[in-house]
C-alpha positions, 0 to 999 in steps of 0.5 A: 892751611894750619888746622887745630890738631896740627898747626905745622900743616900747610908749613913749607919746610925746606931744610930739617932745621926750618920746623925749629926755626918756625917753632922759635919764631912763634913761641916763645924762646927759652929764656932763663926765666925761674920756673918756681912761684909760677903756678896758676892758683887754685884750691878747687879744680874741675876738669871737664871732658869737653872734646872739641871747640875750646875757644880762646878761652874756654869760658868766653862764649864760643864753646858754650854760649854766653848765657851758660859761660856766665853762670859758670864763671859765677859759680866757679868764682864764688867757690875758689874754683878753676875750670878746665877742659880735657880730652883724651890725647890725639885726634881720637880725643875728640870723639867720646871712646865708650858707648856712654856719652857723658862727659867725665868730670874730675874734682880735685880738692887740692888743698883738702879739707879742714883739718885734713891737708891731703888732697882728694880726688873724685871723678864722675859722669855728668849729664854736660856742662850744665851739671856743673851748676848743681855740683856740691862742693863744700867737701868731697862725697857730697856729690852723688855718683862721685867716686874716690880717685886713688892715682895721679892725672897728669893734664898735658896743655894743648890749647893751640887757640890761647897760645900756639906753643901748648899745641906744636910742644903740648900735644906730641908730649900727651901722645907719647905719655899715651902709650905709656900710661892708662887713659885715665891718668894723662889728658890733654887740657885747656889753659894752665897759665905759663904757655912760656913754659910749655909743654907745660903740665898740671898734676892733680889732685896736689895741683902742681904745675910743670914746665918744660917737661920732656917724656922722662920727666913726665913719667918721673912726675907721674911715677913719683907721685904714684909712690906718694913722692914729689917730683921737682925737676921743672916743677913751678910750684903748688897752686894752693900757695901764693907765688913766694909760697911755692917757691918756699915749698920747693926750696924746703924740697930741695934741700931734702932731696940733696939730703937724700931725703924723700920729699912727701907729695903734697905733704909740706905745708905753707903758712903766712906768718903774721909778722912780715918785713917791712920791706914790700919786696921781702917775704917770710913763709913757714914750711911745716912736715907734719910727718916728721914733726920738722919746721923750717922759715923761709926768707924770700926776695922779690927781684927783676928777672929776665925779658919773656914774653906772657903770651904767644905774639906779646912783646917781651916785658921783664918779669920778677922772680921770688929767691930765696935768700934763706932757709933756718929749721926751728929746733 
């Protein structure tokens, strides 16, 4: 029988190829599909230990009850928020590790606040899931107990009840990156959006999704980012811009990267300018570097991409991808 910590288990396998012929067959298949202008958007993140019983989906009633998953969705609707569940890698991460039992509570300002576009990070204790509804989050230090987080958290996707490819990909990676980093920077977490993708992965606090990482991307993503440097490989793009945003975010990143320049985590800026193309397929965003006084339009296209399918047991449908069909720097 399959449990939640293993879905391979009770399998039967009779040749060294049947386990990756099982995975191809419940996942879905690597298509050629464009990771860019995927990531789940997101200007505020709460991510909540929370180590066992996530449900299908973490606020559907089974994990927390009707009455208190109605009140949070409300709240986290009516501040832009997203919510996940986290939990410390393997089956330890479903036991609290230290004496004291509260639950560890991260909030990401991925946007930052105001005037000032950097990120922040917090992380707290919280009596449970209840404290959420008391949380202050207009701007950061506005929540007693809350402290400053200066390192990245890289969120591993394990949810095997929403789709079975985070688990059987998801958790292998988070433990792997486990032994390598301390327990504070990788987690494993709920849905991220993307399953196709897995494993798939979100960096906090700049909010970057990830897909199809392997061990030494994740650890390229998580060093990068420790040096204040953005990671592009498998990268889908900042959740704070909308699809055709991240994917102007990315190409500007690109084009620095082949210049053998660095490319600032969370420090290129997307603007929606007003005047855009009359065609509803066209796109225009503006991507700034405030550090080096630097400006470049993006020209985008909306167009039919590959057949993938959304979710683990869905029929494959074809999906549309944002590229790129120009880049001009203002002088």
């Amino acid at each position: 029988m399959s449990t939640r910590r293993n879905p391979l288990a009770g399998v039967t396998m009779s040749s060294p190829d049947d386990e990756e012929k099982w995975k191809e067959a419940v996942c879905s298949t690597l298509t050629g599909e464009q990771l860019a202008g995927t990531a789940r958007g997101g200007k505020v993140t709460l991510a909540l230990e929370y180590p066992r019983g996530w449900g299908r989906d973490i606020l559907d009633g089974e994990a927390l009850g009707k009455e208190l998953s109605g009140k949070l969705k409300k709240f986290i609707k009516s501040h832009g928020a997203q919510l996940q569940f986290i939990r410390q890698p393997g089956r330890a991460g479903q036991h609290y590790k230290t004496d004291d039992l509260r639950p560890v509570l991260y909030l990401s300002w991925s946007a930052g606040i105001g005037d000032v576009t950097q990120p922040v990070l917090e992380r707290m204790r919280v009596e449970g899931p209840e404290s959420l509804l008391e949380l202050d989050l207009s701007q950061p230090g506005n929540t007693p107990g809350a402290v400053r987080v200066e390192h990245p958290v890289l969120l591993v996707c394990t949810h095997g009840r929403r789709d079975l490819c985070c688990a059987v990909w998801g958790r292998p990676l988070a433990s792997d990156l486990s032994k390598e980093w301390p327990s504070d920077y990788v987690w494993e977490t709920s849905h991220t959006k993307g399953h196709r993708f897995a494993p798939a992965t979100m960096l906090l606090p700049g909010n970057y999704s990830y897909g199809r990482n392997a061990v030494n991307s994740a650890n390229e993503i998580l060093e990068h980012a420790q040096r204040g440097e953005l990671w592009l490989q498998g990268n889908r793009g900042r959740g704070v811009w909308d699809s055709p945003g991240q994917v102007a975010e990315l190409a500007v990143g690109r084009m620095l990267h082949d210049a053998s320049e660095s490319i600032p985590l969370a420090g290129l800026q997307v603007e929606t300018p007003e005047e855009q193309p009359r065609e509803k397929k066209r796109a225009i965003r503006v991507v700034h570097d405030a550090t080096k006084n630097r400006q470049w339009t993006v020209e985008l296209e909306s167009r039919p991409s590959v057949m993938t399918k959304g979710s683990c047991g869905d029929k494959p449908k074809r999906v549309s991808s944002w590229v790129v069909l120009g880049i001009k720097e203002e002088s």
